[in-house]
Wavefront OBJ file of the C-alpha trace (Angstrom):
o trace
v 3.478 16.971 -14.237
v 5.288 19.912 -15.805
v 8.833 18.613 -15.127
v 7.425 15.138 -16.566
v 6.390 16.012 -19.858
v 9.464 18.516 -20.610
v 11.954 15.684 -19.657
v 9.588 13.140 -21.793
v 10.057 15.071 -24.670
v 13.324 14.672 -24.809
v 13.371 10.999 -23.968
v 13.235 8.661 -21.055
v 16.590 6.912 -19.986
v 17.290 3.217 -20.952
v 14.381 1.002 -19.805
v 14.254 -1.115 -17.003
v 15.561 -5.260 -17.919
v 12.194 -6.381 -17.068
v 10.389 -3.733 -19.721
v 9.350 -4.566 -23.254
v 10.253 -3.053 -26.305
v 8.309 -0.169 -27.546
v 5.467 -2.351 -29.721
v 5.452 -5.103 -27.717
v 2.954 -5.894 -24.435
v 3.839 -4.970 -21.495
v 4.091 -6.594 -18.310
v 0.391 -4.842 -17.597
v -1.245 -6.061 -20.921
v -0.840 -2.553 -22.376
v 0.954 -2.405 -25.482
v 4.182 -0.260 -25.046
v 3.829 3.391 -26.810
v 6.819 5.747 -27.892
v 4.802 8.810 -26.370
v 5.542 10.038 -23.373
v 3.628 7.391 -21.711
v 4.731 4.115 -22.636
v 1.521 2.824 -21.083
v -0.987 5.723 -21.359
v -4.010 3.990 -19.284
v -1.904 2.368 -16.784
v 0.263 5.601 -15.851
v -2.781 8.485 -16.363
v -5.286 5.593 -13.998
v -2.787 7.235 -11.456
v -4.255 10.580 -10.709
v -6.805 8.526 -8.600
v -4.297 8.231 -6.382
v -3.320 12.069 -6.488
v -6.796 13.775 -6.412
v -7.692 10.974 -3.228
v -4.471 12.277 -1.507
v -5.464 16.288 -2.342
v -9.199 15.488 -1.246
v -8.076 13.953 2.289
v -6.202 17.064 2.698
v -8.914 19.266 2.475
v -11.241 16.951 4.715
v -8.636 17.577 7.403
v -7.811 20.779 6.858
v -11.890 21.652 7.453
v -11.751 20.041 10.618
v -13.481 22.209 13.177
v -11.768 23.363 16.396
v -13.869 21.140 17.881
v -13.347 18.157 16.179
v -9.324 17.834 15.990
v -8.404 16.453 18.534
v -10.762 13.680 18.237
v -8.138 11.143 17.128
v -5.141 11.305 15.251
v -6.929 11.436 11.496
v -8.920 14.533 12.510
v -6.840 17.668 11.622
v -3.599 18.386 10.444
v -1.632 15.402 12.391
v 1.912 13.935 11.687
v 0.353 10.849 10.968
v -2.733 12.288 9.478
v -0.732 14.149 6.897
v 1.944 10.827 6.569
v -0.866 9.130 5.379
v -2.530 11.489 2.357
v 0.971 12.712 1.265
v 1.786 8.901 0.858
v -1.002 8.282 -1.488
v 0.040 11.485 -3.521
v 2.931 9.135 -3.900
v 1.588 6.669 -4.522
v 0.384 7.489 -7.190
v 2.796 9.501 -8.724
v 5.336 6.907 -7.872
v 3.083 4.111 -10.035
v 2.820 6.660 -12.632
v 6.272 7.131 -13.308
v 6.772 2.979 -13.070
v 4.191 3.146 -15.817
v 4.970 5.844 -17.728
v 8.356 5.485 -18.477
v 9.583 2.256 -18.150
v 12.755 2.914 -16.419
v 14.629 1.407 -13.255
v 14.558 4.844 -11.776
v 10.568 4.715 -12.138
v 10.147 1.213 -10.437
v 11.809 1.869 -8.001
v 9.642 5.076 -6.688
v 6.619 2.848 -7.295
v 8.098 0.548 -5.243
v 8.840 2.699 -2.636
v 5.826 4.430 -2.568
v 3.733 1.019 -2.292
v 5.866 1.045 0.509
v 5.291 4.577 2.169
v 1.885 4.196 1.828
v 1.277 0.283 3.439
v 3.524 0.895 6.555
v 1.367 3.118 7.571
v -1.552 1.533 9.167
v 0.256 -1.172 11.032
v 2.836 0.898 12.007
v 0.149 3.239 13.113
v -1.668 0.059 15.339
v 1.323 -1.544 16.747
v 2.140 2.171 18.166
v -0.948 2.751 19.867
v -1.065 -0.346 21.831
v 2.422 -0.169 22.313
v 2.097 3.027 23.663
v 4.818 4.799 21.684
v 5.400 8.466 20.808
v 4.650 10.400 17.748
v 8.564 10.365 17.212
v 9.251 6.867 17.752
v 6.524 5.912 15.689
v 7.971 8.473 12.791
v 11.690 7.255 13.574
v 10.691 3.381 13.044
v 8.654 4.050 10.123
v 11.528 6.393 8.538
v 14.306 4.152 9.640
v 12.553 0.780 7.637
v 11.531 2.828 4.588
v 15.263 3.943 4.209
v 16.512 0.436 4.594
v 13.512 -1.047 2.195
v 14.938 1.913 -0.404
v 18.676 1.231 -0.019
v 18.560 -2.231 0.349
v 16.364 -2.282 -2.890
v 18.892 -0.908 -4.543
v 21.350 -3.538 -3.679
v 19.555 -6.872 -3.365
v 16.881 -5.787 -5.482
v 13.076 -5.830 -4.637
v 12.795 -8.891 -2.358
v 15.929 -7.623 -0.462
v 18.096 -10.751 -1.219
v 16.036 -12.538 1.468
v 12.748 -13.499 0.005
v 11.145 -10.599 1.549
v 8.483 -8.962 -0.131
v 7.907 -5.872 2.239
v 4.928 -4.641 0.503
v 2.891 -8.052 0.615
v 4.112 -9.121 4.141
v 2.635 -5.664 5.506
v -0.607 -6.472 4.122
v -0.625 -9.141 6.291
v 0.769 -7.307 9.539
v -2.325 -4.609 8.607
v -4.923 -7.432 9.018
v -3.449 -8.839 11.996
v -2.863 -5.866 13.414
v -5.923 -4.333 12.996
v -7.514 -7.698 14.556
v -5.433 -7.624 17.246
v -6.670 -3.830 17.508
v -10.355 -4.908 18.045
v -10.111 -8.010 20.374
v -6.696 -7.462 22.359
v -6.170 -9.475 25.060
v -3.243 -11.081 26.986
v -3.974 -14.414 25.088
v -5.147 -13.689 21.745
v -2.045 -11.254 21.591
v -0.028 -14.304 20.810
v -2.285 -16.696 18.806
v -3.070 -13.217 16.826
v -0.463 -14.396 13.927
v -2.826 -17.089 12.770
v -4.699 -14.160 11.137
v -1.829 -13.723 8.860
v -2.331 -17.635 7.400
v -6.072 -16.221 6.941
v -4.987 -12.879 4.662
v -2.232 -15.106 3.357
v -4.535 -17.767 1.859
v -6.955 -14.929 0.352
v -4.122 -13.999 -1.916
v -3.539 -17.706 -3.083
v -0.730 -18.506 -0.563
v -1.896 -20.858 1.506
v -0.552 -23.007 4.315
v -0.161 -26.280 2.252
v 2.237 -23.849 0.404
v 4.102 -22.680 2.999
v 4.649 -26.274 4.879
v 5.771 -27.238 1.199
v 8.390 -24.969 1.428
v 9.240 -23.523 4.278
v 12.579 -21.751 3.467
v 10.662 -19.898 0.906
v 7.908 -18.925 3.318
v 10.243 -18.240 5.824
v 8.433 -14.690 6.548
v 5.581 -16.234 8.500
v 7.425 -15.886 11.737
v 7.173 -11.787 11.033
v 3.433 -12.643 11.526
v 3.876 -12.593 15.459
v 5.645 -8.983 14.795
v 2.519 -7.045 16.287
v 1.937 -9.610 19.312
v 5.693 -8.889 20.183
v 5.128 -5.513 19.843
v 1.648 -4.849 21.264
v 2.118 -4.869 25.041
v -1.261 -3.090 26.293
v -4.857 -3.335 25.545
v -6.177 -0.005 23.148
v -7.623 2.696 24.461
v -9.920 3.539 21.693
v -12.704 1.783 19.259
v -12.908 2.466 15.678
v -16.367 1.418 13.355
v -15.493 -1.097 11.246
v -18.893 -0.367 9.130
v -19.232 0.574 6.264
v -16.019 2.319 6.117
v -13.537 -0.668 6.753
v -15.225 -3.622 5.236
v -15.763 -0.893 2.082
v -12.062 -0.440 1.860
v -11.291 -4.449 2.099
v -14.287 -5.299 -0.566
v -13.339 -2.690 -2.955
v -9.724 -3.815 -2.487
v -10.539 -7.361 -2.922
v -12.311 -6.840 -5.954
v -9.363 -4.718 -7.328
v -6.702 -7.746 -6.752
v -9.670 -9.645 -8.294
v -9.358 -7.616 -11.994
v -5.252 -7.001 -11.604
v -4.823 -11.025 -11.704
v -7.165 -10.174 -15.351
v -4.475 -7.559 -16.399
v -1.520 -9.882 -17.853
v -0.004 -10.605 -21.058
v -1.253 -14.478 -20.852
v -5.001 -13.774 -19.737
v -7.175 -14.591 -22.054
v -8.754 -11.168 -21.241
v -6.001 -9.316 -22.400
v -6.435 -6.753 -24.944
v -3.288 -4.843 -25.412
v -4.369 -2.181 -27.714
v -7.980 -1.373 -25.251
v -8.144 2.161 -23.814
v -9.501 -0.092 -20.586
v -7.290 -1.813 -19.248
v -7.772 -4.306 -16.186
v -4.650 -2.595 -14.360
v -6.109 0.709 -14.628
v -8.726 -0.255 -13.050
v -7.001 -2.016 -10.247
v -5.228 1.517 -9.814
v -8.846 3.225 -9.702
v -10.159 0.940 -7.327
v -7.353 1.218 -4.573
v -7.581 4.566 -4.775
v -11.157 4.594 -4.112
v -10.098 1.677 -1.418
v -7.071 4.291 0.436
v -10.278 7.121 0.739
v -12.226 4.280 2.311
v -9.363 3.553 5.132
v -8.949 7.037 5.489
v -12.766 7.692 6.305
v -12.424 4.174 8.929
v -9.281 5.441 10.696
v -11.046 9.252 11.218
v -13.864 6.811 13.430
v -11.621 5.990 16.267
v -12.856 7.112 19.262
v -11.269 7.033 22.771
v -12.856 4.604 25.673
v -11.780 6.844 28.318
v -11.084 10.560 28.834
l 1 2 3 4 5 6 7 8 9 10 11 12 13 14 15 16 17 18 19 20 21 22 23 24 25 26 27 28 29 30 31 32 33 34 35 36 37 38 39 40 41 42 43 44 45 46 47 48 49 50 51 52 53 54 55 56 57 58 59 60 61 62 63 64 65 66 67 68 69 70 71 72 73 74 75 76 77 78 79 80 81 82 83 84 85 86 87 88 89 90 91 92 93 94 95 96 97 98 99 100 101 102 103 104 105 106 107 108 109 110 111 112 113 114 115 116 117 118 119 120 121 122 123 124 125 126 127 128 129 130 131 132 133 134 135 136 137 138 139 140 141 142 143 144 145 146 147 148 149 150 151 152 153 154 155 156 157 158 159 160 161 162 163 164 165 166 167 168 169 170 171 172 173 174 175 176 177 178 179 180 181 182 183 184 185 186 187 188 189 190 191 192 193 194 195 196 197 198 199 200 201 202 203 204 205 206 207 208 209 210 211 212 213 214 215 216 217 218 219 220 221 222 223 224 225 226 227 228 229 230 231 232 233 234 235 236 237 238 239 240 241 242 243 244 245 246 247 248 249 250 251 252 253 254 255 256 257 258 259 260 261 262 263 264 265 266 267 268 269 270 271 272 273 274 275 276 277 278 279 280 281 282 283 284 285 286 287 288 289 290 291 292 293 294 295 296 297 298 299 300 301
Protein backbone atom coordinates (compact mmCIF):
# COMPACT_ATOMS: atom_id res chain seq x y z
CA UNK A 1 0.00 0.00 0.00
CA UNK A 2 3.21 1.93 0.59
CA UNK A 3 4.60 1.51 -2.96
CA UNK A 4 0.90 2.56 -4.12
CA UNK A 5 0.52 5.79 -2.68
CA UNK A 6 4.31 7.00 -3.35
CA UNK A 7 3.89 6.10 -7.11
CA UNK A 8 0.20 7.82 -6.92
CA UNK A 9 1.63 10.85 -5.94
CA UNK A 10 3.42 11.27 -8.67
CA UNK A 11 0.78 10.19 -11.13
CA UNK A 12 -0.74 7.12 -12.63
CA UNK A 13 0.23 6.26 -16.34
CA UNK A 14 -2.21 7.03 -19.26
CA UNK A 15 -5.63 5.46 -18.53
CA UNK A 16 -6.99 2.51 -19.89
CA UNK A 17 -9.37 3.26 -23.56
CA UNK A 18 -12.30 2.02 -21.77
CA UNK A 19 -11.77 4.67 -18.60
CA UNK A 20 -13.48 8.02 -18.27
CA UNK A 21 -12.10 11.24 -17.88
CA UNK A 22 -11.33 12.49 -14.49
CA UNK A 23 -15.06 14.22 -13.71
CA UNK A 24 -16.91 12.04 -15.55
CA UNK A 25 -18.75 8.49 -14.26
CA UNK A 26 -17.14 5.72 -14.41
CA UNK A 27 -17.84 2.47 -15.74
CA UNK A 28 -18.83 1.53 -11.82
CA UNK A 29 -21.19 4.59 -11.29
CA UNK A 30 -18.45 6.32 -9.26
CA UNK A 31 -17.53 9.58 -10.44
CA UNK A 32 -13.78 9.61 -11.50
CA UNK A 33 -11.45 11.58 -8.80
CA UNK A 34 -7.87 13.10 -9.49
CA UNK A 35 -6.69 11.61 -6.01
CA UNK A 36 -4.94 8.79 -5.85
CA UNK A 37 -7.98 6.77 -6.17
CA UNK A 38 -9.85 7.57 -9.12
CA UNK A 39 -12.72 5.63 -7.57
CA UNK A 40 -12.19 5.87 -3.78
CA UNK A 41 -15.21 3.40 -2.67
CA UNK A 42 -14.78 1.01 -5.39
CA UNK A 43 -10.84 0.51 -4.95
CA UNK A 44 -10.69 0.93 -0.75
CA UNK A 45 -14.22 -1.86 -0.80
CA UNK A 46 -11.08 -4.03 -1.69
CA UNK A 47 -9.42 -4.68 1.58
CA UNK A 48 -12.37 -7.16 2.12
CA UNK A 49 -10.72 -9.14 -0.03
CA UNK A 50 -7.21 -8.68 1.74
CA UNK A 51 -8.16 -8.97 5.48
CA UNK A 52 -10.49 -12.41 4.24
CA UNK A 53 -7.22 -13.72 2.61
CA UNK A 54 -4.94 -12.71 6.00
CA UNK A 55 -7.83 -14.21 8.28
CA UNK A 56 -7.85 -17.72 6.33
CA UNK A 57 -4.25 -17.73 6.93
CA UNK A 58 -4.37 -17.61 10.43
CA UNK A 59 -7.36 -20.22 10.62
CA UNK A 60 -4.90 -22.60 8.99
CA UNK A 61 -2.01 -21.76 10.47
CA UNK A 62 -3.92 -22.67 14.11
CA UNK A 63 -4.69 -25.92 12.87
CA UNK A 64 -3.88 -28.47 15.52
CA UNK A 65 -1.53 -31.42 14.90
CA UNK A 66 -4.40 -33.25 14.99
CA UNK A 67 -6.50 -31.72 12.70
CA UNK A 68 -4.17 -31.17 9.45
CA UNK A 69 -4.32 -33.71 7.78
CA UNK A 70 -7.97 -33.83 7.76
CA UNK A 71 -8.32 -32.65 4.15
CA UNK A 72 -6.47 -30.49 2.04
CA UNK A 73 -7.96 -26.93 3.57
CA UNK A 74 -6.79 -27.91 7.08
CA UNK A 75 -3.19 -26.61 7.57
CA UNK A 76 -0.68 -25.08 5.62
CA UNK A 77 -1.44 -27.04 2.13
CA UNK A 78 -0.33 -26.10 -1.49
CA UNK A 79 -3.75 -25.75 -2.31
CA UNK A 80 -4.83 -24.46 1.01
CA UNK A 81 -2.43 -21.58 0.78
CA UNK A 82 -3.24 -21.23 -3.41
CA UNK A 83 -6.48 -20.44 -2.36
CA UNK A 84 -6.12 -17.43 0.52
CA UNK A 85 -3.06 -15.93 -1.30
CA UNK A 86 -5.45 -15.71 -4.39
CA UNK A 87 -7.99 -13.69 -2.62
CA UNK A 88 -5.13 -11.35 -1.27
CA UNK A 89 -5.08 -10.86 -4.98
CA UNK A 90 -7.88 -10.54 -5.56
CA UNK A 91 -8.35 -7.95 -4.04
CA UNK A 92 -5.44 -6.06 -4.51
CA UNK A 93 -5.66 -6.84 -8.15
CA UNK A 94 -9.47 -5.10 -8.21
CA UNK A 95 -8.02 -2.37 -6.28
CA UNK A 96 -5.51 -1.34 -8.56
CA UNK A 97 -8.29 -1.82 -11.66
CA UNK A 98 -10.15 0.68 -9.53
CA UNK A 99 -7.83 2.84 -8.30
CA UNK A 100 -5.99 3.88 -11.08
CA UNK A 101 -7.60 3.44 -14.13
CA UNK A 102 -4.85 2.07 -16.14
CA UNK A 103 -4.41 -1.00 -18.63
CA UNK A 104 -1.70 -2.23 -16.37
CA UNK A 105 -4.42 -2.26 -13.43
CA UNK A 106 -7.14 -4.23 -15.44
CA UNK A 107 -5.29 -6.45 -16.33
CA UNK A 108 -4.12 -7.74 -12.63
CA UNK A 109 -7.82 -7.57 -11.79
CA UNK A 110 -8.37 -9.63 -14.46
CA UNK A 111 -5.97 -12.00 -13.69
CA UNK A 112 -6.60 -12.24 -10.28
CA UNK A 113 -10.50 -12.94 -10.93
CA UNK A 114 -8.78 -15.52 -12.60
CA UNK A 115 -6.30 -16.98 -9.90
CA UNK A 116 -8.83 -16.99 -7.57
CA UNK A 117 -11.99 -18.92 -9.70
CA UNK A 118 -9.71 -21.76 -11.09
CA UNK A 119 -9.32 -22.82 -8.03
CA UNK A 120 -12.22 -24.79 -6.90
CA UNK A 121 -12.87 -26.66 -10.08
CA UNK A 122 -9.53 -27.24 -10.71
CA UNK A 123 -9.38 -28.43 -7.18
CA UNK A 124 -12.70 -31.03 -7.94
CA UNK A 125 -11.81 -32.26 -11.29
CA UNK A 126 -8.32 -33.33 -9.52
CA UNK A 127 -9.68 -35.27 -6.85
CA UNK A 128 -11.87 -37.45 -8.83
CA UNK A 129 -9.42 -37.59 -11.37
CA UNK A 130 -7.07 -38.74 -9.07
CA UNK A 131 -4.20 -36.39 -9.92
CA UNK A 132 -1.16 -35.21 -7.94
CA UNK A 133 -0.54 -32.11 -6.03
CA UNK A 134 1.91 -31.21 -9.00
CA UNK A 135 -0.22 -31.92 -11.82
CA UNK A 136 -2.94 -30.20 -10.33
CA UNK A 137 -0.41 -27.00 -9.67
CA UNK A 138 1.17 -27.51 -13.30
CA UNK A 139 -2.46 -27.35 -15.06
CA UNK A 140 -3.61 -24.60 -13.01
CA UNK A 141 -0.16 -22.59 -13.61
CA UNK A 142 0.07 -23.57 -17.20
CA UNK A 143 -3.84 -21.98 -18.03
CA UNK A 144 -3.30 -18.91 -15.83
CA UNK A 145 -0.09 -18.10 -17.92
CA UNK A 146 -1.89 -18.61 -21.17
CA UNK A 147 -5.22 -16.62 -19.80
CA UNK A 148 -2.36 -13.69 -18.88
CA UNK A 149 -0.42 -13.77 -22.16
CA UNK A 150 -3.06 -14.39 -24.34
CA UNK A 151 -4.89 -11.38 -22.63
CA UNK A 152 -2.41 -9.40 -23.60
CA UNK A 153 -2.70 -10.21 -27.20
CA UNK A 154 -6.34 -10.92 -28.03
CA UNK A 155 -7.49 -9.00 -25.24
CA UNK A 156 -9.89 -10.20 -22.41
CA UNK A 157 -12.12 -12.71 -24.26
CA UNK A 158 -8.92 -14.20 -25.85
CA UNK A 159 -9.96 -13.46 -29.51
CA UNK A 160 -12.34 -16.45 -29.19
CA UNK A 161 -15.35 -15.38 -27.29
CA UNK A 162 -14.03 -16.86 -24.23
CA UNK A 163 -14.71 -15.33 -21.10
CA UNK A 164 -12.48 -17.53 -18.71
CA UNK A 165 -13.67 -16.00 -15.60
CA UNK A 166 -17.55 -16.54 -16.29
CA UNK A 167 -17.16 -20.00 -18.01
CA UNK A 168 -15.36 -21.26 -14.67
CA UNK A 169 -18.22 -20.25 -12.71
CA UNK A 170 -20.00 -22.59 -14.49
CA UNK A 171 -17.34 -25.55 -14.44
CA UNK A 172 -17.41 -24.73 -10.31
CA UNK A 173 -21.17 -25.58 -10.20
CA UNK A 174 -20.94 -28.50 -12.31
CA UNK A 175 -18.16 -29.65 -10.85
CA UNK A 176 -19.03 -29.41 -7.52
CA UNK A 177 -22.42 -31.35 -8.56
CA UNK A 178 -20.71 -33.82 -10.16
CA UNK A 179 -18.61 -33.93 -6.75
CA UNK A 180 -21.75 -34.89 -4.68
CA UNK A 181 -23.66 -37.39 -6.95
CA UNK A 182 -20.82 -39.00 -9.23
CA UNK A 183 -21.68 -41.77 -11.02
CA UNK A 184 -20.78 -43.52 -14.33
CA UNK A 185 -23.99 -41.94 -15.90
CA UNK A 186 -24.58 -38.68 -14.45
CA UNK A 187 -20.76 -38.06 -15.21
CA UNK A 188 -21.84 -37.31 -18.71
CA UNK A 189 -25.33 -35.70 -18.51
CA UNK A 190 -23.44 -33.56 -15.59
CA UNK A 191 -22.98 -30.52 -18.25
CA UNK A 192 -26.67 -29.78 -18.19
CA UNK A 193 -25.86 -28.13 -14.82
CA UNK A 194 -23.93 -25.57 -16.64
CA UNK A 195 -27.38 -24.44 -18.78
CA UNK A 196 -28.78 -24.24 -15.01
CA UNK A 197 -25.82 -21.64 -13.59
CA UNK A 198 -25.87 -20.24 -17.10
CA UNK A 199 -29.54 -19.15 -17.05
CA UNK A 200 -29.13 -17.69 -13.32
CA UNK A 201 -26.86 -15.11 -14.80
CA UNK A 202 -29.41 -14.15 -17.63
CA UNK A 203 -27.91 -16.44 -20.35
CA UNK A 204 -30.20 -18.77 -21.06
CA UNK A 205 -30.63 -21.58 -23.55
CA UNK A 206 -33.08 -19.72 -25.93
CA UNK A 207 -29.91 -17.49 -26.11
CA UNK A 208 -27.53 -19.81 -26.83
CA UNK A 209 -29.67 -21.87 -29.64
CA UNK A 210 -30.09 -18.18 -31.02
CA UNK A 211 -26.66 -18.00 -31.52
CA UNK A 212 -24.69 -20.65 -31.30
CA UNK A 213 -21.29 -19.40 -32.65
CA UNK A 214 -21.43 -16.91 -29.92
CA UNK A 215 -22.20 -19.50 -27.26
CA UNK A 216 -19.88 -21.72 -28.65
CA UNK A 217 -18.29 -22.37 -24.98
CA UNK A 218 -21.08 -24.68 -23.88
CA UNK A 219 -19.25 -27.70 -25.14
CA UNK A 220 -16.41 -26.74 -22.25
CA UNK A 221 -19.41 -27.64 -19.99
CA UNK A 222 -18.64 -31.50 -20.40
CA UNK A 223 -14.85 -30.43 -19.36
CA UNK A 224 -15.24 -32.07 -15.77
CA UNK A 225 -17.20 -35.31 -17.09
CA UNK A 226 -14.13 -35.77 -19.48
CA UNK A 227 -11.99 -35.25 -16.84
CA UNK A 228 -13.57 -36.94 -13.81
CA UNK A 229 -12.85 -40.65 -14.28
CA UNK A 230 -13.55 -42.09 -10.60
CA UNK A 231 -16.15 -41.71 -8.01
CA UNK A 232 -14.77 -39.22 -4.78
CA UNK A 233 -13.51 -40.47 -1.95
CA UNK A 234 -14.68 -37.88 0.41
CA UNK A 235 -18.08 -35.85 1.44
CA UNK A 236 -18.11 -32.27 2.13
CA UNK A 237 -21.40 -30.36 4.13
CA UNK A 238 -22.98 -28.36 1.88
CA UNK A 239 -24.87 -26.53 4.99
CA UNK A 240 -24.70 -23.65 5.93
CA UNK A 241 -21.33 -23.08 4.65
CA UNK A 242 -21.90 -23.68 0.80
CA UNK A 243 -25.40 -22.54 0.19
CA UNK A 244 -24.05 -19.27 2.46
CA UNK A 245 -21.34 -18.67 -0.04
CA UNK A 246 -23.83 -19.11 -3.25
CA UNK A 247 -26.72 -16.81 -1.46
CA UNK A 248 -24.41 -14.16 -0.41
CA UNK A 249 -22.87 -14.36 -3.90
CA UNK A 250 -26.12 -14.25 -5.58
CA UNK A 251 -27.22 -11.38 -3.82
CA UNK A 252 -23.87 -9.58 -4.63
CA UNK A 253 -24.37 -10.11 -8.64
CA UNK A 254 -27.89 -9.00 -7.59
CA UNK A 255 -26.59 -5.15 -6.40
CA UNK A 256 -23.42 -5.11 -9.12
CA UNK A 257 -26.19 -5.25 -12.07
CA UNK A 258 -27.48 -1.79 -9.64
CA UNK A 259 -23.89 -0.31 -9.94
CA UNK A 260 -23.90 1.25 -13.66
CA UNK A 261 -23.83 4.53 -15.19
CA UNK A 262 -27.53 3.94 -16.78
CA UNK A 263 -29.30 2.52 -13.51
CA UNK A 264 -31.59 4.56 -12.34
CA UNK A 265 -29.93 3.84 -8.93
CA UNK A 266 -26.89 5.38 -9.77
CA UNK A 267 -25.53 8.05 -7.70
CA UNK A 268 -22.11 8.94 -8.83
CA UNK A 269 -21.06 11.31 -6.21
CA UNK A 270 -22.50 8.58 -3.01
CA UNK A 271 -19.78 7.38 -0.62
CA UNK A 272 -21.99 3.89 -1.15
CA UNK A 273 -21.70 2.65 -3.98
CA UNK A 274 -23.54 -0.61 -5.33
CA UNK A 275 -20.03 -2.01 -6.62
CA UNK A 276 -18.51 -1.65 -3.35
CA UNK A 277 -20.75 -3.53 -2.04
CA UNK A 278 -20.64 -6.27 -4.57
CA UNK A 279 -16.78 -6.29 -3.62
CA UNK A 280 -17.82 -6.63 0.23
CA UNK A 281 -20.12 -9.27 -0.33
CA UNK A 282 -17.78 -11.72 -2.35
CA UNK A 283 -15.42 -11.31 0.02
CA UNK A 284 -17.64 -12.30 2.72
CA UNK A 285 -18.84 -15.08 -0.05
CA UNK A 286 -14.70 -16.45 -0.69
CA UNK A 287 -14.61 -16.86 3.58
CA UNK A 288 -17.83 -18.80 3.16
CA UNK A 289 -16.21 -21.38 0.44
CA UNK A 290 -13.27 -21.46 2.39
CA UNK A 291 -15.15 -22.58 5.69
CA UNK A 292 -17.28 -25.40 3.06
CA UNK A 293 -14.09 -26.77 1.46
CA UNK A 294 -12.30 -27.19 5.27
CA UNK A 295 -15.71 -29.83 5.75
CA UNK A 296 -14.55 -32.49 3.44
CA UNK A 297 -14.16 -35.50 5.03
CA UNK A 298 -12.79 -38.84 3.68
CA UNK A 299 -15.32 -42.04 3.22
CA UNK A 300 -12.63 -44.41 3.80
CA UNK A 301 -9.32 -44.60 5.69
Amino acid sequence: MSAYVIIGTFGWSSPASSEQAIGEVSRWCERVTIGIFREPSNALSNIAFMVAGIVMLKTLAGDSTETKNINQFHGFTPVSLLYAYSVIWLGAGSLLMHGTHTSWGASADNIGMVMFILIPWLFNVSQMGKWGINKFLLIYLVLVLIYGFGREIAGPKLGINLELFDISIGLWGISEVLYRYWSPFFRWVSGLVGFVVASAFGIFPSDMIADPLMYWWVVLFWVPAVLSRNKPEARRSYVPWFIAGVSVYMVAFSIWLTGRPNHPWCNPDSIIQAHAIWHLLSALATWFFFKFLRTEKRLSP
